[in-house]
N, C-alpha and C positions, 0 to 999 in steps of 0.2 A: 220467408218470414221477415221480409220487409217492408220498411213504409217507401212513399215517393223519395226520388233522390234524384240530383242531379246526373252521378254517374251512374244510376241504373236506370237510363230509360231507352230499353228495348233493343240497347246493342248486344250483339249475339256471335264473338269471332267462329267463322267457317274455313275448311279448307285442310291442307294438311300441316303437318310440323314440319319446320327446316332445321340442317341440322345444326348442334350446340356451337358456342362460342368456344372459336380455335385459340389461346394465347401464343403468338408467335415471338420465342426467345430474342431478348433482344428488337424487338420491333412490337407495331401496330395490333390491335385487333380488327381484324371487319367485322363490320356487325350491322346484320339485317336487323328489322324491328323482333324477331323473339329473341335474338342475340343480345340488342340492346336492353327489350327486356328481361335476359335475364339476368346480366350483370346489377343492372340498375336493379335490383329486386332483394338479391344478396345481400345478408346480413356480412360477407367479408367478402365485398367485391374483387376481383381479381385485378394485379396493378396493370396498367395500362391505357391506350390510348384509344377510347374508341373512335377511331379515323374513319370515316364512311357512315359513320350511324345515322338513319334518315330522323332527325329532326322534327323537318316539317311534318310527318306520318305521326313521328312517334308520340309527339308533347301535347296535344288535344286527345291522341287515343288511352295514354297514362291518367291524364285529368280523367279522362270518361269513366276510366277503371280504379279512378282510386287508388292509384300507383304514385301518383306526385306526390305527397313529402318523402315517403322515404326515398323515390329518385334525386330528389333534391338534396338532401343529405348525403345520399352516396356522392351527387357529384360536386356538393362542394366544401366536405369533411373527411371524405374515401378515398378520392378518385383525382384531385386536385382541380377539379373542374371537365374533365376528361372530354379537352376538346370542342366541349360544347359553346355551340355561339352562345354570346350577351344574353337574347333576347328570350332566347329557351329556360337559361338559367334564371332569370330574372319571373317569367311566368312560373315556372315550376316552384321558386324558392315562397312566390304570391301564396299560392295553393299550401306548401309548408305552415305557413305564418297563420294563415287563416285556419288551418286545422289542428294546432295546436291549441290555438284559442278558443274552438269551439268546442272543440274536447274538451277541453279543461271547465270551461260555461255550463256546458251541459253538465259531467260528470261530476263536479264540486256543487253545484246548486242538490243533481240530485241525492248527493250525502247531504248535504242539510237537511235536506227534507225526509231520509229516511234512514238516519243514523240514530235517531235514536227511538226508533220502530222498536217493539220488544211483542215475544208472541209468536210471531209468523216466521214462515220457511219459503221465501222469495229466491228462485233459482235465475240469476242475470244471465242469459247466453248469447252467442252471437257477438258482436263487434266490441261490446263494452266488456264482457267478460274477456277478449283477445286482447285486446290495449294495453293492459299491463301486464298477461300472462305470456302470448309469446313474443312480444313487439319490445326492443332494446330502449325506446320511447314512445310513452304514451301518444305523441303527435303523429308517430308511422302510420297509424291505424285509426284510419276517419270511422267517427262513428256516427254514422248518420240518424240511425234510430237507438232506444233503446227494448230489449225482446226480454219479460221477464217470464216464466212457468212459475204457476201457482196452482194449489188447489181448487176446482171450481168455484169451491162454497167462498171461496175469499175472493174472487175475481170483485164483486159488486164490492164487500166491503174494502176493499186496497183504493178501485177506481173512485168510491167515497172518501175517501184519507186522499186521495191526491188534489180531488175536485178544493178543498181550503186551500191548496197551492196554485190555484185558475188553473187546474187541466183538467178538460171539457171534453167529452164523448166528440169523436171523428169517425165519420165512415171510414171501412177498411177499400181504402181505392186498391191495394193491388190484392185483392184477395191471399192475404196471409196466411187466413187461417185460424187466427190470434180470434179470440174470445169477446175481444174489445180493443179499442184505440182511443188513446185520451190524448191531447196535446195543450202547451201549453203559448201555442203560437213561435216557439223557439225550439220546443224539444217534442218530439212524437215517442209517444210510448205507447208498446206494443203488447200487453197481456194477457200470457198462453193458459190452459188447463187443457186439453185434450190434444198437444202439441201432437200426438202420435193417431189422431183421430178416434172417432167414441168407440169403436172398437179394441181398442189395445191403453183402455186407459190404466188396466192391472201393469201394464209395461211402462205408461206415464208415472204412475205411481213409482217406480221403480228409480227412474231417473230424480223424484225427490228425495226419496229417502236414502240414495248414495251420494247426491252432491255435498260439497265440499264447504266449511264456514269461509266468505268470504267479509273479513271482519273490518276492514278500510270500511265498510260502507255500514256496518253497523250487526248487530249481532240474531237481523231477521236477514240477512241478504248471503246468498249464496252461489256457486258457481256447479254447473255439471262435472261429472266424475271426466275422466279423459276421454276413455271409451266411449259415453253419452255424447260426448261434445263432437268426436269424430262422426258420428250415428247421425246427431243435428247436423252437422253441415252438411253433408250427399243429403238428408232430407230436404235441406233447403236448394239446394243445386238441383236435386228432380222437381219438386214442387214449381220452380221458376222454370223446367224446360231449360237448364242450363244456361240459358238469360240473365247470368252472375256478373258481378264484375270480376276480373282476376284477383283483383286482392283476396278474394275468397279463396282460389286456392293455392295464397301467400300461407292463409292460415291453417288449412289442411298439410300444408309442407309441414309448418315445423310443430301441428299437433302429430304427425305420426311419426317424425325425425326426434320427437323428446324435448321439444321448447331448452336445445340447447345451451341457448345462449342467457339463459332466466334463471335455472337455478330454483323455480317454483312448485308450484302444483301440477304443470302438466309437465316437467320436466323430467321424465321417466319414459322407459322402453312402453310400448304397447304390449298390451297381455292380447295379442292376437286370439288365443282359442277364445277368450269369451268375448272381446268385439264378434268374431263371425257367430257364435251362437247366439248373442245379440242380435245380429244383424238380422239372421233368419227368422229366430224369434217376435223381432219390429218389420219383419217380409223386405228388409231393405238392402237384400243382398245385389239385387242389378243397380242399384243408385251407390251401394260403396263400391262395387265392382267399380263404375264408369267413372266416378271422382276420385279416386284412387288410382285407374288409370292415366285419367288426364292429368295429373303429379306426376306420376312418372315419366311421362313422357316432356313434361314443361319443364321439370327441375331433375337434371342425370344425374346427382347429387344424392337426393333425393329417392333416387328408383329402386332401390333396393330393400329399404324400407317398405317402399308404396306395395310393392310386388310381392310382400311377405306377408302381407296382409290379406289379399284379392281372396275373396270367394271361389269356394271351386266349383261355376258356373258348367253347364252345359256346353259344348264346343261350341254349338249351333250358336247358343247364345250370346256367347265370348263374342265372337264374330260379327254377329248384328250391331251389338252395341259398337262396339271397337269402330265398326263400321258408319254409324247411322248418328253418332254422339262421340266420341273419344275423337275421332279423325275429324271432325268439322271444327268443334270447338279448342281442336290445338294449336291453330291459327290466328293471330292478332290480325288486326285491322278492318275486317267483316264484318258491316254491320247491317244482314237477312238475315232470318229468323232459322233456327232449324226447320226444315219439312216435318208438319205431322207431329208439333211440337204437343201437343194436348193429346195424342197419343203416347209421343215418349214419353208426358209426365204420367200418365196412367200407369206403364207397362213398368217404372223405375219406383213408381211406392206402392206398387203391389196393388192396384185397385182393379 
C-alpha cells in the first residue's frame, strides 16, 4: 500500500541473520551492518563505541530503507557521535533535516485542508498514522505517502473535496491496491475501500467502525484499532513480496512491544487471542506468521512479544516460510529479489 519512493525501489535484503550486538564492559562494540543496524534503530541505544561499523555498506543502504533520521539522531543526541566519520554523519544528519520538513509540509498542509471536514469516518494508516503514535519524533518516521480507508461510496466524493486543493487522479504505478491515487505534485495520497479485497469487505467494515478518533487532524479522520494496524502491516509486507523498507518493521516492533515509549493509543499489551482470530478470519495468518517472525529475529528485545503472538501454523508450513521468506529477508545489504516472489505474495494473503 504504497506510492513510488525513493527508498522503496525494488531492494529486497536476502540471506541469513548475524548474530546480535555484543556490549563489551568497559570497551568497544563490533558491529557488522545488522549490528549497526540495530543499535542505530533503538529508541535507547546501548552506550558505546561502535568501532568497526562498516559505513561505507551501511549509510546509502539506511537511506534506501528509511532508517536515516532516526540513525542520525541516535548518533548525534544518543550515542555522542559513535565513532562515526564527518562524512557519514553529515549525509545521514541531510536525510534528518530534510525529513522533518517534509513531514511536517505534508502533514500540516494536510490538516488544513481536512480539519475542519465534519461527516466522514476517514481511517489514516500506514506511515502518517505511525509518526506520531509510535515514533518519539515525528521526523524519525519518513512519510512518504499518505494511505487513508474510507467507505466506498465516499472514495469519489473525498477525491472531489481534495481535487479544490489541485490533487489530481495518478495511476497507481506500484499496484497498491488503493481505490484511487490523487497527488498534489508534493503529496501522493493513497485512497483505500476494499483494503482487505471485495471479498472480505464485512471485515473492511470492521476495521472502520473500531478505529480510533484521531482528533489533531480534525473530527472526520481517524486511526486503525492496534490489532487492525498490526493486520495492515503483514498485509502490506505480503502484498510487496516483502520488498519493504525496514523501517517497516521499525513499526511492527513497537506496535506489538506497546508503542512504549508514547504513552498513546497504541500504547497497550496486544490482545493476542483476537489479532490471531483476526488474522484467520482476514486469512492472514502466513503473512503475520512471517512479519512477526522477521521481528523476532531483527530486534531480540523484541522477540518475545513477536513470538507470543505467531499463529499456530502447520510444521510444514512454519518451515517453508521460515525458510523461503523470514531467512532471506533477515539480511541487510541484498539487493535480488526473493525467488517466486508473485507466488510468495499469493500463498501470504490467502489468494
Amino acid at each position: 500500500m504504497s506510492a513510488v519512493h525513493p527508498w522503496r525501489s525494488g531492494v529486497t535484503p536476502s540471506g541469513r541473520c548475524r548474530p546480535c550486538v555484543r556490549t563489551v564492559k568497559g570497551g568497544p562494540m563490533s558491529a557488522g551492518l545488522l549490528d549497526t543496524f540495530r543499535v542505530l534503530s533503538s529508541f535507547d541505544p546501548p552506550r558505546g563505541a561502535l568501532r568497526g561499523a562498516p559505513w561505507e555498506e551501511y549509510v546509502d543502504w539506511a537511506i534506501m530503507q528509511g532508517l536515516a533520521p532516526l540513525a542520525a539522531y541516535n548518533l548525534e543526541y544518543r550515542l555522542g557521535a559513535g565513532n562515526a566519520p564527518e562524512w557519514a554523519r553529515d549525509k545521514l544528519l541531510s536525510i534528518y533535516q530534510g525529513s522533518v520538513n517534509d513531514n511536517v509540509m505534508k502533514l500540516v498542509n494536510f490538516k488544513r485542508i481536512v480539519g475542519a471536514l465534519e461527516g466522514r469516518k476517514l481511517v489514516l494508516m500506514g506511515a502518517a498514522s505511525f509518526a506520531d503514535s509510535l515514533y518519539p519524533h515525528v521526523g524519525f518516521r519518513p512519510v512518504p505517502e499518505l494511505q487513508i480507508l474510507m467507505k466506498r461510496l465516499d472514495v469519489d466524493g473525498f477525491s472531489g473535496f481534495l481535487s479544490h486543493h489541485e490533487f489530481a487522479p495518478e495511476p497507481d504505478t506500484e499496484n497498491s491496491g488503493a481505490t484511487k491515487v490523487v497527488s498534489d505534485g508534493r503529496t501522493v495520497i493513497l485512497l483505500y475501500s476494499d483494503v482487505l479485497g471485495p471479498q472480505r469487505r464485512e471485515q473492511t467494515a470492521g476495521i472502520l467502525e473500531r478505529a480510533k478518533p484521531m482528533r489533531v487532524y480534525g473530527p472526520s479522520l481517524y486511526r486503525p484499532e492496534l490489532e487492525d494496524a498490526v493486520l495492515l502491516v503483514a498485509l502490506e509486507h505480503a502484498r510487496h513480496g516483502y520488498a519493504v523498507p525496514w523501517l517497516s518493521f521499525i513499526d511492527l516492533r513497537e506496535l506489538v512491544t506497546g508503542a512504549k515509549w508514547m504513552g498513546g493509543v497504541y500504547s497497550r499489551p496486544l490482545d493476542v487471542p483476537v489479532l490471531l482470530a483476526r488474522a484467520a478470519e482476514w486469512r492472514l495468518e502466513r503473512a503475520l506468521y512471517t512479519s512477526l517472525s522477521i521481528v523476532a529475529r531483527l530486534f531480540p528485545d523484541a522477540a518475545a512479544d513477536a513470538t507470543a503472538a505467531l499463529p499456530p501454523l502447520r510444521r510444514a508450513t512454519r518451515e517453508l516460510l521460515e525458510r523461503t521468506v523470514v531467512g532471506p529477508v533477515c539480511t541487510p545489504g541484498r539487493t535480488s529479489a526473493l525467488k517466486g516472489m508473485e507466488r510468495v505474495r499469493r500463498l501470504l494473503t490467502g489468494q
